[in-house]
PATI-305148 format. One record per residue: residue number from 1; residue in three letters; x, y, z of N, C-alpha, C in turn. Coordinates in steps of 0.1 Angstrom, whole numbers. Layout:
N
NUM, ALA, X, Y, Z, X, Y, Z, X, Y, Z
...
***
This chain:
196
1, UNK, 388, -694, -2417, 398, -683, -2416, 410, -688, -2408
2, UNK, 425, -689, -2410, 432, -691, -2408, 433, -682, -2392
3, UNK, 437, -689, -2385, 444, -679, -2368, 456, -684, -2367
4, UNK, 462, -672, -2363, 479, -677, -2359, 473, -669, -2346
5, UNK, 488, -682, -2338, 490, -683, -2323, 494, -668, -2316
6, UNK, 493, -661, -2309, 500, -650, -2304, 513, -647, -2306
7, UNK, 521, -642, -2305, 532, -644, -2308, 538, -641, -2294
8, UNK, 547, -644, -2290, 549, -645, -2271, 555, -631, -2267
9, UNK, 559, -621, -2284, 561, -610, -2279, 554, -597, -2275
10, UNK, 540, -603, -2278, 526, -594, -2272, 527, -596, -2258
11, UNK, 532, -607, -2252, 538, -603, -2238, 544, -596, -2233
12, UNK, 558, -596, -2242, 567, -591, -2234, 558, -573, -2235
13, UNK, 557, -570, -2247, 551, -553, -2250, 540, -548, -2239
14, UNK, 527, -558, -2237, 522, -556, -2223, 524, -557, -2214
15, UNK, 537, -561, -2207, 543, -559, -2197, 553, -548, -2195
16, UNK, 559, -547, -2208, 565, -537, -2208, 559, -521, -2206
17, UNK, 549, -521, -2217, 539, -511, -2214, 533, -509, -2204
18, UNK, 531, -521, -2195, 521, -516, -2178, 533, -513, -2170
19, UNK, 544, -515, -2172, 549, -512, -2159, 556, -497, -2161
20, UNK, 553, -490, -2171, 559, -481, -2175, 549, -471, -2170
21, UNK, 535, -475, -2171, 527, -465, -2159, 528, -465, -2147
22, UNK, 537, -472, -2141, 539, -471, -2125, 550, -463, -2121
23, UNK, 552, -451, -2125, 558, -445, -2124, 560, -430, -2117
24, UNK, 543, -431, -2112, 541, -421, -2102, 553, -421, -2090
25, UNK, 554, -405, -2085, 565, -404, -2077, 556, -407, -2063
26, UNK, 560, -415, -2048, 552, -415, -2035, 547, -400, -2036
27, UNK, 543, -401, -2022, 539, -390, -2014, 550, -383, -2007
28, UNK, 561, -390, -2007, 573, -389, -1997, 585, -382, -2008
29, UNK, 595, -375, -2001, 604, -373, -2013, 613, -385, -2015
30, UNK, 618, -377, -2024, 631, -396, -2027, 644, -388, -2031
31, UNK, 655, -396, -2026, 669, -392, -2024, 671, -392, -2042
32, UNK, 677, -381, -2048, 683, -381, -2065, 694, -394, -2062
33, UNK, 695, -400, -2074, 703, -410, -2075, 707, -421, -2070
34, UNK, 693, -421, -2055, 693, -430, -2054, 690, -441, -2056
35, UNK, 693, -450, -2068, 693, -463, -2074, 696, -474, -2074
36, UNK, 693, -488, -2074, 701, -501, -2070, 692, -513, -2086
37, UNK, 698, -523, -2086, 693, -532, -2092, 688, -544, -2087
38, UNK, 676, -551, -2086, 670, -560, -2080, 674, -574, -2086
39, UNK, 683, -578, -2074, 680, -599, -2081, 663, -605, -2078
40, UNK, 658, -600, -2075, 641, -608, -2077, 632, -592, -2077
41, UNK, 629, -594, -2090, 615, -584, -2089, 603, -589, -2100
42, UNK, 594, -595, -2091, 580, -600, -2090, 567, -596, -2093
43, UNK, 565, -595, -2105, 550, -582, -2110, 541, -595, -2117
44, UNK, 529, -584, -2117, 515, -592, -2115, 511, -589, -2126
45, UNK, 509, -591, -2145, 497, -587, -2150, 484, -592, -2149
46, UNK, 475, -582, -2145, 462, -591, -2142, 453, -594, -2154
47, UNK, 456, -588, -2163, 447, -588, -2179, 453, -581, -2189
48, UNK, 452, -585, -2198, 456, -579, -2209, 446, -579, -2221
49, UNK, 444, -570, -2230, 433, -569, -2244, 442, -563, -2253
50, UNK, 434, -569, -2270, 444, -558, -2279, 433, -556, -2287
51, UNK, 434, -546, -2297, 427, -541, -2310, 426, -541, -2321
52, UNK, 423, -543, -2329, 425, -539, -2347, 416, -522, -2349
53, UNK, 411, -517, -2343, 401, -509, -2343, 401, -495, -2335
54, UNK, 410, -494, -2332, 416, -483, -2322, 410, -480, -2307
55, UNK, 406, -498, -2303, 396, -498, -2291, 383, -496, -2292
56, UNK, 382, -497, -2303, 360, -498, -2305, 357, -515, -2303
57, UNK, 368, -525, -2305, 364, -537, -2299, 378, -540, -2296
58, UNK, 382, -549, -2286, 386, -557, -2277, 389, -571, -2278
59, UNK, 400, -576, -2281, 401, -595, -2286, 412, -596, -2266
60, UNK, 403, -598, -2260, 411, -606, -2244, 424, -618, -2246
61, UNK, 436, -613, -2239, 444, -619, -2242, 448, -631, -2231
62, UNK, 444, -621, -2218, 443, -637, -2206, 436, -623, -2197
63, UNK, 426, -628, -2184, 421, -622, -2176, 425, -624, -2166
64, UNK, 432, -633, -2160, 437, -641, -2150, 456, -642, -2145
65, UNK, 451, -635, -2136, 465, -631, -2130, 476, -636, -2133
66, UNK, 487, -634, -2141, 502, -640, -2148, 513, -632, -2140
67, UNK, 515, -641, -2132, 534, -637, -2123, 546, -638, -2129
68, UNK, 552, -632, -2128, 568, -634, -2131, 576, -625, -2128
69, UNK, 590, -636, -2122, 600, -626, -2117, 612, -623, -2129
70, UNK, 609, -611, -2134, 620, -604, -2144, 634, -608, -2147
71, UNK, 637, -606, -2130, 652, -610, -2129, 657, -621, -2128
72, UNK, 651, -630, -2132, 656, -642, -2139, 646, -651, -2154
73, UNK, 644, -636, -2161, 641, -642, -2173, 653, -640, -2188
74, UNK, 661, -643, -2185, 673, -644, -2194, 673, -655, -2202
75, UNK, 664, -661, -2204, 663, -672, -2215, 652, -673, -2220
76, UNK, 657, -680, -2239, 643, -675, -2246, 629, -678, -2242
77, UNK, 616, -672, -2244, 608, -673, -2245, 602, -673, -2228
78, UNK, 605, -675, -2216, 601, -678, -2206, 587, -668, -2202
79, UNK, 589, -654, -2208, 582, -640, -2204, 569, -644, -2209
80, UNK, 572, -656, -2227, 562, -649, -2233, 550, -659, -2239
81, UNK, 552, -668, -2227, 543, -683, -2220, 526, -679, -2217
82, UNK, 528, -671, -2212, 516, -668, -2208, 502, -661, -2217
83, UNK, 507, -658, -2228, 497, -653, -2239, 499, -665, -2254
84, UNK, 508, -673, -2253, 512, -678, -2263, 501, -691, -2270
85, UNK, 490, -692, -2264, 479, -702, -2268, 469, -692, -2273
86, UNK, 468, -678, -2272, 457, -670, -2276, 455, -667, -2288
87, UNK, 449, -674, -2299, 448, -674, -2316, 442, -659, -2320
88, UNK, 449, -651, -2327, 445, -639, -2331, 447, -641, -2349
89, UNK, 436, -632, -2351, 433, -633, -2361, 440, -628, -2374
90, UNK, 451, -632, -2380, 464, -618, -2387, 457, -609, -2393
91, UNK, 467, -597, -2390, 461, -583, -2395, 469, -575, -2386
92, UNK, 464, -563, -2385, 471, -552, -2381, 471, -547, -2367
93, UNK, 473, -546, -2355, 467, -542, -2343, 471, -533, -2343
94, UNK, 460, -522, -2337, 464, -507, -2332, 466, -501, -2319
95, UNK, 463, -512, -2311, 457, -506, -2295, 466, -520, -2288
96, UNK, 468, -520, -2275, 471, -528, -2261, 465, -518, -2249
97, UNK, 457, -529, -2244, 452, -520, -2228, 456, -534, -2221
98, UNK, 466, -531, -2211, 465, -540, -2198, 467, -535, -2183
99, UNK, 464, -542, -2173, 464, -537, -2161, 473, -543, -2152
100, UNK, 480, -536, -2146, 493, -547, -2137, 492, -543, -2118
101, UNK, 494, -549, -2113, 486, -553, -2100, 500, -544, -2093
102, UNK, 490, -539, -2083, 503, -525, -2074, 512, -534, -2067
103, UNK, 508, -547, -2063, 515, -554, -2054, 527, -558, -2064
104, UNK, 545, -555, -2059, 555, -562, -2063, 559, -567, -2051
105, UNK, 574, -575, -2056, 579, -581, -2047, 596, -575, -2052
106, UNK, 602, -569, -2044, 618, -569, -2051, 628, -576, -2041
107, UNK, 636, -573, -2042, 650, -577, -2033, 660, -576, -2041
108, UNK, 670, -567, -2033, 685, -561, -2033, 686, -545, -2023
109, UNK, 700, -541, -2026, 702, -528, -2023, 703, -514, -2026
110, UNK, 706, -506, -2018, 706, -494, -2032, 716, -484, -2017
111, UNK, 725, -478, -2023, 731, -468, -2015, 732, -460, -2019
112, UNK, 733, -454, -2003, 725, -435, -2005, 736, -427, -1992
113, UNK, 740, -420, -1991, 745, -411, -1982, 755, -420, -1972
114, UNK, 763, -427, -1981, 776, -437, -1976, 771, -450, -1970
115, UNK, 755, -456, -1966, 752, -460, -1965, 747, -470, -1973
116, UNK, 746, -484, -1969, 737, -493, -1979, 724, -500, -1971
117, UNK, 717, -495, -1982, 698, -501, -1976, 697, -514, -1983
118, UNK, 694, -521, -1975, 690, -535, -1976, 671, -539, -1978
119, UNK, 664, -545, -1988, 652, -541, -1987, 649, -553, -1975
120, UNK, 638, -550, -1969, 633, -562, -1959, 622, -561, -1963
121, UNK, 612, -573, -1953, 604, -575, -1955, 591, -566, -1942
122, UNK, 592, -554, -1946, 588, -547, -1930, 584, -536, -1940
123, UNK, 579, -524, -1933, 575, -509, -1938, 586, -505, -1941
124, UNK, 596, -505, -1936, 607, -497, -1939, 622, -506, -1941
125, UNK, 627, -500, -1949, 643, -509, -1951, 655, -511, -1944
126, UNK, 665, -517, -1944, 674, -517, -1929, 688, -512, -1940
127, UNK, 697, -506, -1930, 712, -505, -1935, 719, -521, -1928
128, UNK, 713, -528, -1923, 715, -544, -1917, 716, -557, -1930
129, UNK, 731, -561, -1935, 722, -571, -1942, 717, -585, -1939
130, UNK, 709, -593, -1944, 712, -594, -1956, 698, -593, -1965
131, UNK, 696, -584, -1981, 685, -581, -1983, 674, -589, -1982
132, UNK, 665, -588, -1982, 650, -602, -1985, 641, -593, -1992
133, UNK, 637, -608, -1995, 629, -602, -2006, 611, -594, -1996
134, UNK, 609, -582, -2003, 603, -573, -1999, 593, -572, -2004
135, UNK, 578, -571, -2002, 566, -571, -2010, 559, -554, -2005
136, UNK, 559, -548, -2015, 553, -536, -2016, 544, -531, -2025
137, UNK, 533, -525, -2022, 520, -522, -2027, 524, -503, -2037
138, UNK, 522, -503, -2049, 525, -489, -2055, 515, -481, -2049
139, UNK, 521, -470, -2045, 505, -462, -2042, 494, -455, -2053
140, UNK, 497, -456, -2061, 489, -455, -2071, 478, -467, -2075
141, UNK, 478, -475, -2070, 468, -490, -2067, 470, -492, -2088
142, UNK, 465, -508, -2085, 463, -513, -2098, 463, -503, -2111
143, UNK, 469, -501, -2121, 471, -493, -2131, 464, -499, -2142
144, UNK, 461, -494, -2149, 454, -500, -2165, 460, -484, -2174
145, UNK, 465, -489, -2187, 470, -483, -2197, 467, -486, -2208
146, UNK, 460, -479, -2217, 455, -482, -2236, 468, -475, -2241
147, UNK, 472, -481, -2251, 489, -477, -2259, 485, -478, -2271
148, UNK, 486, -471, -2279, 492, -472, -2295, 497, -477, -2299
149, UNK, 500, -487, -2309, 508, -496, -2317, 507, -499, -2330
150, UNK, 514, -507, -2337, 518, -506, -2352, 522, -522, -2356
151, UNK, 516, -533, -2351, 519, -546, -2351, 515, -558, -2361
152, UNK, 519, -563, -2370, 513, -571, -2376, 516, -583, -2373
153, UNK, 502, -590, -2372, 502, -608, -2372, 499, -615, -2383
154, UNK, 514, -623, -2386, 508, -631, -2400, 508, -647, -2394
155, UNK, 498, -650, -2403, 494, -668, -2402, 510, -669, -2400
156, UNK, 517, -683, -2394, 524, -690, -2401, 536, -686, -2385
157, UNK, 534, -670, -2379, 541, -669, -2370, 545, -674, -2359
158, UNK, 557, -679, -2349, 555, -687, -2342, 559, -681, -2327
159, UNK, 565, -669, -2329, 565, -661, -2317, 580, -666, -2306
160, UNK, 587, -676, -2308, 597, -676, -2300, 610, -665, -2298
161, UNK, 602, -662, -2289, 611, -649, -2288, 623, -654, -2272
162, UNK, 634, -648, -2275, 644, -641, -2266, 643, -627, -2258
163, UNK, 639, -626, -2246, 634, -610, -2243, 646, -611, -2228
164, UNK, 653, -590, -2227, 663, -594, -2221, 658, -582, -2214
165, UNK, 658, -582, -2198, 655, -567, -2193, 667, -559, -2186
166, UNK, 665, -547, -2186, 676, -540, -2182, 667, -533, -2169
167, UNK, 677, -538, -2156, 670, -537, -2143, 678, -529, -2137
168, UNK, 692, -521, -2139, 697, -514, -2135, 694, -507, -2120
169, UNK, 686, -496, -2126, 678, -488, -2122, 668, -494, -2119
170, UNK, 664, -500, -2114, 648, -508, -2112, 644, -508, -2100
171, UNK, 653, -504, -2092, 645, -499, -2073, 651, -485, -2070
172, UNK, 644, -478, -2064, 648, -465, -2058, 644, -466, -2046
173, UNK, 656, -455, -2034, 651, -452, -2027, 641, -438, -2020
174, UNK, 633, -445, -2015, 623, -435, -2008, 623, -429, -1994
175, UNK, 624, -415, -1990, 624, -410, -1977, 608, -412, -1973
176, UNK, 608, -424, -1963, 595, -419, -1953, 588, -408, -1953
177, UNK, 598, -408, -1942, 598, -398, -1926, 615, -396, -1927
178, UNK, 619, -384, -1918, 635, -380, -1918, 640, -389, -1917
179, UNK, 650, -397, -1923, 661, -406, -1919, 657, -421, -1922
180, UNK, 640, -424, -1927, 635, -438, -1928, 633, -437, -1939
181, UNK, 635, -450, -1948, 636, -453, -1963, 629, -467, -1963
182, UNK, 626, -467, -1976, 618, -481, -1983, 623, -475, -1996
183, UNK, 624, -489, -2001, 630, -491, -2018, 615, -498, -2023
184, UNK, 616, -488, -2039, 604, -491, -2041, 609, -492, -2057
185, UNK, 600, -505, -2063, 605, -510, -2075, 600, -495, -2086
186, UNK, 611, -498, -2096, 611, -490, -2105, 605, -493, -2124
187, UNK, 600, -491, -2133, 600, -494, -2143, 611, -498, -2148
188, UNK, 611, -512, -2155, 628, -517, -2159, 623, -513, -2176
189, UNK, 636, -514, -2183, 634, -513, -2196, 637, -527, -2199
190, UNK, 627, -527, -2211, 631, -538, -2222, 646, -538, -2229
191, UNK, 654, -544, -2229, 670, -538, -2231, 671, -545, -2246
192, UNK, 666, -556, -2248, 662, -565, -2265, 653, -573, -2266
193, UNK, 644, -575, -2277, 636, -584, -2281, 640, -590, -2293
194, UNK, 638, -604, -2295, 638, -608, -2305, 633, -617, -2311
195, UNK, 623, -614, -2318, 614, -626, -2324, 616, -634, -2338
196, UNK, 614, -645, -2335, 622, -652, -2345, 609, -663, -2353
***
């Protein structure tokens, strides 16, 4: 039976899809509009699986933790490295379930009330610059999400894909405690894909 290779855009879709569940609001309130864009933001898929079967079985796509920082994936194919040796069988997929690790890492700023927050590398953010890169834990801990889909793999495909993200919006800030903030990464959108 013939297998074609993954196609590298089943990456980008389960990444796209796990981070779209991290989207729980803190415990803390958060300033409206308060928004910035990150030059480094650093996410963890720790596994990913897909289906033909609507999740009654499971084809493992990698189990083993895959890094990458978003904000500098502007050139083809870099995102979609990491699933692109996994031979799936052509046919139809219905399902993606992956899990993406609470720990990120971002860096930039975001201003709020005439002020600009700088992320650090501490519990809380400074109006001091200059930003660094920040590692923060979601409070929602490790996420896992099963999605719906409509995907076909044919033999012969080769998956180089161009994937482009729109990070705009991709850090917000968070009120502590009165007057103390932390920027906490946001779900970016996929802005284009293109498989070729």
């Amino acid at each position: 039976m013939m297998r074609s290779p993954i196609p590298r855009f089943w990456f980008v879709l389960a990444f796209s899809i796990g981070l779209t569940v991290l989207t729980t609001t803190p415990a803390w309130s958060q300033p409206t509009g308060a928004f910035g864009k990150p030059d480094h933001y650093v996410v963890t898929l720790k596994s990913c699986d897909i289906s033909k079967d609507a999740g009654t079985t499971w084809i493992s796509l990698w189990t083993t933790d895959k890094t990458l920082n978003i904000a500098s994936i502007a050139t083809p194919g870099k995102a979609g490295d990491f699933a692109a040796n996994v031979p799936l069988v052509p046919g139809t997929y219905n399902r993606i379930r992956c899990t993406v690790s609470k720990t990120m890492q971002i860096r930039g700023t975001v201003s709020f009330g005439g002020s600009t927050y700088y992320t650090k590398n501490a519990a809380t953010d400074s109006t001091t610059a200059p930003a660094e890169i920040s590692t923060v834990d979601i409070p929602v801990g490790d996420v896992t999400g099963t999605y719906t889909i409509n995907v076909v793999i044919t033999a012969g495909l080769t998956g180089n894909t161009q994937v482009n993200f729109a990070l705009t919006n991709a850090m917000q800030l968070y009120q502590v405690t009165p007057g103390v903030y932390k920027i906490y990464p946001e779900p970016p959108n996929v802005s284009s894909v293109t498989l070729r």
